[in-house]
C-alpha positions in Angstrom: 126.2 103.8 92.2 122.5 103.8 90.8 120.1 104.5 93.0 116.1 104.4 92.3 113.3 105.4 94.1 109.7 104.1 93.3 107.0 105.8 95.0 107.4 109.4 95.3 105.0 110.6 98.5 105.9 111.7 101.7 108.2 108.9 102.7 109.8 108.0 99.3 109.7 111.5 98.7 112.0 112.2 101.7 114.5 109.4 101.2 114.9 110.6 97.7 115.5 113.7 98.9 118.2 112.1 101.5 119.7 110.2 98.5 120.1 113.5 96.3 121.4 115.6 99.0 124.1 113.1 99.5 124.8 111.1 96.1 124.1 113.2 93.5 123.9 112.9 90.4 123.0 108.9 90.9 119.3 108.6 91.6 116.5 108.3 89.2 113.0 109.1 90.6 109.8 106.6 89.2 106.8 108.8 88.4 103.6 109.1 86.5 101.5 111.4 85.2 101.0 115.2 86.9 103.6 113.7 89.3 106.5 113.1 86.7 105.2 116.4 85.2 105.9 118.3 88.1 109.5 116.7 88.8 110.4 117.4 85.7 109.3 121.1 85.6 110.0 121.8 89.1 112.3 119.4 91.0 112.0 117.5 93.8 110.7 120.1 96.5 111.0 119.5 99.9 109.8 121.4 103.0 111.6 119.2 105.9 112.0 120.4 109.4 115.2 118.6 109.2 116.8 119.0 105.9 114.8 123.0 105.7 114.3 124.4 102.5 115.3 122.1 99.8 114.8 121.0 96.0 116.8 118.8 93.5 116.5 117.8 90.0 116.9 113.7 89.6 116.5 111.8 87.0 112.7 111.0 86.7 110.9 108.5 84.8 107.3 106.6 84.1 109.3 103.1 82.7 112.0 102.0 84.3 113.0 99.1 82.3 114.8 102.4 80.1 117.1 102.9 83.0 118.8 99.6 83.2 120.1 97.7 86.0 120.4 99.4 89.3 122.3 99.0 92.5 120.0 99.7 95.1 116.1 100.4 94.8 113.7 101.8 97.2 110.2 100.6 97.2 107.9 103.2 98.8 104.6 103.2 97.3 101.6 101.5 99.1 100.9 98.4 99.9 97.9 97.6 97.6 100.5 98.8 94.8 103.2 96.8 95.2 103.1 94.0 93.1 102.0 96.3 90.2 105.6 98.4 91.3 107.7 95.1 91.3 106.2 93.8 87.9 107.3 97.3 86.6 110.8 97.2 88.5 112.1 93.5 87.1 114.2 94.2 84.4 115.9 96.8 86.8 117.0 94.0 88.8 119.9 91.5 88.7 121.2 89.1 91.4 123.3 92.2 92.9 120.4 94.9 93.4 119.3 95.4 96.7 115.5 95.6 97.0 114.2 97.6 99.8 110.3 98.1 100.1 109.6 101.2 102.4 105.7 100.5 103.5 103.8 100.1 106.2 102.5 96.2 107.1 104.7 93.1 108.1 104.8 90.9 105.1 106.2 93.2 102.7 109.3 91.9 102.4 108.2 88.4 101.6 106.3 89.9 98.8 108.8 91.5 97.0 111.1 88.1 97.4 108.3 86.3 96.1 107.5 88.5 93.5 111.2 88.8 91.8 113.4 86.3 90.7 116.4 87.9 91.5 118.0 90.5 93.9 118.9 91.0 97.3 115.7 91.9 99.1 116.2 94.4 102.5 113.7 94.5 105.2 112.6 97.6 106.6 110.3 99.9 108.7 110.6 103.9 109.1 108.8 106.3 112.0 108.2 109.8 110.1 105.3 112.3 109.5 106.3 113.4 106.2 103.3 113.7 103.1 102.9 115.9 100.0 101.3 118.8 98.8 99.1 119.6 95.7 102.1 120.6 93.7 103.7 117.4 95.3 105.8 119.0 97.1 107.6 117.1 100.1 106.2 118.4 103.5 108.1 116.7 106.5 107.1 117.7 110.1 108.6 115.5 112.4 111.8 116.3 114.3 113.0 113.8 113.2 113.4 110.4 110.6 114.6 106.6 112.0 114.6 104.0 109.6 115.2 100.1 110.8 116.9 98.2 108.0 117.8 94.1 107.9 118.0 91.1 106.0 119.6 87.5 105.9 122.1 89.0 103.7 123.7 91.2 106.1 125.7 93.3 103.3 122.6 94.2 101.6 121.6 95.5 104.9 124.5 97.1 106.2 124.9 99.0 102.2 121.1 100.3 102.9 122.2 101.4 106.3 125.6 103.5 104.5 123.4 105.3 102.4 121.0 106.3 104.0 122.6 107.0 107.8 123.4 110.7 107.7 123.6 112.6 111.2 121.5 115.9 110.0 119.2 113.9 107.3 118.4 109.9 108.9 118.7 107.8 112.0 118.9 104.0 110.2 120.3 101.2 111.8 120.0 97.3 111.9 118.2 96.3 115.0 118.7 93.4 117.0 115.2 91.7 116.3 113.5 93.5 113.0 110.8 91.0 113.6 109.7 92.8 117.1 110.6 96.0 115.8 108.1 95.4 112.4 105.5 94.3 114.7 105.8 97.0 117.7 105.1 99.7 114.9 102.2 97.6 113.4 100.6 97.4 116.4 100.7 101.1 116.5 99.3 101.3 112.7 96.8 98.5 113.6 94.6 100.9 116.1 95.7 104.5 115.5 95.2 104.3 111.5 91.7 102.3 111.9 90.0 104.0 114.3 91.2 107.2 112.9 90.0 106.1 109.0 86.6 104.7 110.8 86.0 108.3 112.6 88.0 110.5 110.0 89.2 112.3 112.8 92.4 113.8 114.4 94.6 112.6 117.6 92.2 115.1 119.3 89.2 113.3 117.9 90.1 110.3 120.0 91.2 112.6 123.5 88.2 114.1 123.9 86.2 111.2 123.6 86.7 108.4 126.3 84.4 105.7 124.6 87.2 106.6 121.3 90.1 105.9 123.5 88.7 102.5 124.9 88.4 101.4 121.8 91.9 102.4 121.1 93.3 100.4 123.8 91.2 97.5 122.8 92.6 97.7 119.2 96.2 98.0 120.7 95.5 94.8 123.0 93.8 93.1 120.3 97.1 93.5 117.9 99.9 92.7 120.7 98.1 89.3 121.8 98.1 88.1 117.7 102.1 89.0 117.8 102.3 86.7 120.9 100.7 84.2 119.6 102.8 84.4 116.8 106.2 84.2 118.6 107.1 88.0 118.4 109.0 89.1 121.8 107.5 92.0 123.1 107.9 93.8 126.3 104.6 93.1 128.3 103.8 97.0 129.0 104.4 98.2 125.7 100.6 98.7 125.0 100.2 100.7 127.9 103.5 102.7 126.7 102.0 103.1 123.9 98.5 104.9 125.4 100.4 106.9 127.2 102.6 108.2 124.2 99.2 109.1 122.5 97.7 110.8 125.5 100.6 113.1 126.2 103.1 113.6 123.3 101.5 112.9 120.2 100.4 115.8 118.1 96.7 116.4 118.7 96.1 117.7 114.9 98.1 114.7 113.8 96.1 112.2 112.2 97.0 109.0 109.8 97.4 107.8 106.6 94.7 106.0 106.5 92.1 108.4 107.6 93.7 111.4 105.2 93.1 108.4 102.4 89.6 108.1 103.6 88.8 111.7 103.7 90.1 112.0 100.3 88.3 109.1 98.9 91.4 107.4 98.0 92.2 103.9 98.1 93.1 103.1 101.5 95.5 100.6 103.4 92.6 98.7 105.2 93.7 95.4 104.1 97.1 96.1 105.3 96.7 96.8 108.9 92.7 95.3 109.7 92.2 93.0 106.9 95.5 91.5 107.1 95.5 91.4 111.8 91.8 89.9 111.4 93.1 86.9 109.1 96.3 86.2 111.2 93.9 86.0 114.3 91.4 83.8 113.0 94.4 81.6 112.5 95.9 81.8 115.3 92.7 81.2 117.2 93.3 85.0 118.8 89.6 86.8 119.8 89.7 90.0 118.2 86.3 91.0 118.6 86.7 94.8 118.2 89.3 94.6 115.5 86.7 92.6 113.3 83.9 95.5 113.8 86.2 97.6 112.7 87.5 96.0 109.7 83.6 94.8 108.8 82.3 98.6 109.0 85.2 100.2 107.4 85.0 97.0 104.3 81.5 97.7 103.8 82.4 101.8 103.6 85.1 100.9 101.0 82.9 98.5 98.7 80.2 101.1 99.2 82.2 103.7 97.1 
């Protein structure tokens, strides 16, 4: 079986390393520049405090129409990037590959179908705190990885879930609804990523600052009444489940994507989770009042750069 991974940070880093650990020999790694320099010269590294100590030694390369056809390709690089991925990725794809983009957001998926002609396109969503380091090695530091996985074409799915389903490596299954399931981590995404990118802060930058943590429930409220008004079926406390989860179990020196992005004065995924939450309530004739301060001051930071 062939098996490509494009997108080599912390998450596709870690399901490449899942792939190589159990098929190897059959994956080939997409990477550029000082990445693919560094794969090449020192493997895949991984730091995981599931899989331990790790590295392997893919296949890696910066064009992958020179590696043909594959079986099963993993999309995992961000969402501003993926249509550039999927242009590269086309002549790597018949009407048997199964596409599956690894990213956060909810209309991923219909991006990629739209964007190929062919190929078997796989829904998915993955809860992980995995990231890389300046010799891009792999650094995963959560207990552990679960990965949802569906699609019309229930084979396509059920082949993603086979490969990737490994007791000591990956929870991934095909939920019942992968429209809730999409959607309950989005919501997530939709306050904890912006109002840590707008403060550059920390979980602890939001619990010792009450006026933060309003601000976070209002983003989280915001987010769950544009998924009701769009027909997603979602338990009526899970906003509240969701405070609570911050306020006693998540890491306090844990931050997000988005705000290590904004600290680095990198590109960052605002479009994704404000940009793209703002639109769909406008349309939906949601209020979303503190949702659109956020996206407005965090836009004018980003055209500002």
């Amino acid at each position: 079986m062939k098996l490509m991974v494009s997108g080599i940070g912390g998450v596709g880093g870690y399901i490449a390393a899942v792939l190589c650990r159990y098929y190897p020999g059959s994956v080939t790694l997409i990477a550029r520049g000082e990445r693919k320099k560094a794969l090449e010269q020192r493997g895949l590294v991984v730091h995981s405090a599931v899989l331990g100590e790790q590295t392997y030694h893919p296949a890696v390369t910066d064009c992958p129409a020179d590696v043909g056809i594959q079986d099963v390709i993993f999309v995992c690089v961000k969402t501003f990037s993926l249509d550039k991925a999927l242009a590269a990725l086309r002549p790597c794809v018949d009407e048997h590959t199964v596409v599956v983009p690894v990213m956060n957001g909810i209309d991923h998926a219909d991006r990629t179908r739209a964007a190929l002609p062919a190929g078997r396109v796989v829904n998915s969503l993955i809860y992980i705190t995995s990231s890389y380091d300046g010799e891009y090695a792999i650094c995963h530091a959560s207990p552990y990885v679960r990965m949802r996985a569906d699609s019309p074409d229930r084979d396509a799915a059920a082949l993603v879930c086979r490969l990737l389903h490994h007791e000591q490596a990956m929870e991934c299954t095909i939920p019942q609804d992968m429209k809730s399931e999409v959607w309950k981590k989005y919501i997530i995404n939709c306050a904890y990523n912006t109002i840590t990118a707008y403060y550059t802060c920390t979980t602890r930058g939001l619990l010792e600052h009450p006026e933060r943590l309003a601000e976070f429930r209002a983003l989280l409220d915001e987010a769950y009444a544009v998924a009701i008004a769009d027909g997603v079926q979602l338990p009526s406390g899970l906003t509240a489940e969701i405070f609570e989860d911050m306020m006693h179990y998540r890491n306090a020196d844990a931050t997000s994507s988005m705000a290590r992005d904004a600290m680095a004065h990198k590109p960052t995924e605002l479009e994704t989770f404000s940009g793209h939450l703002v639109r769909l309530a406008d349309r939906l004739g949601v209020p979303a009042p503190v949702s659109k301060r956020f996206y407005h001051e965090l836009l004018k930071r980003e055209v500002g750069k």
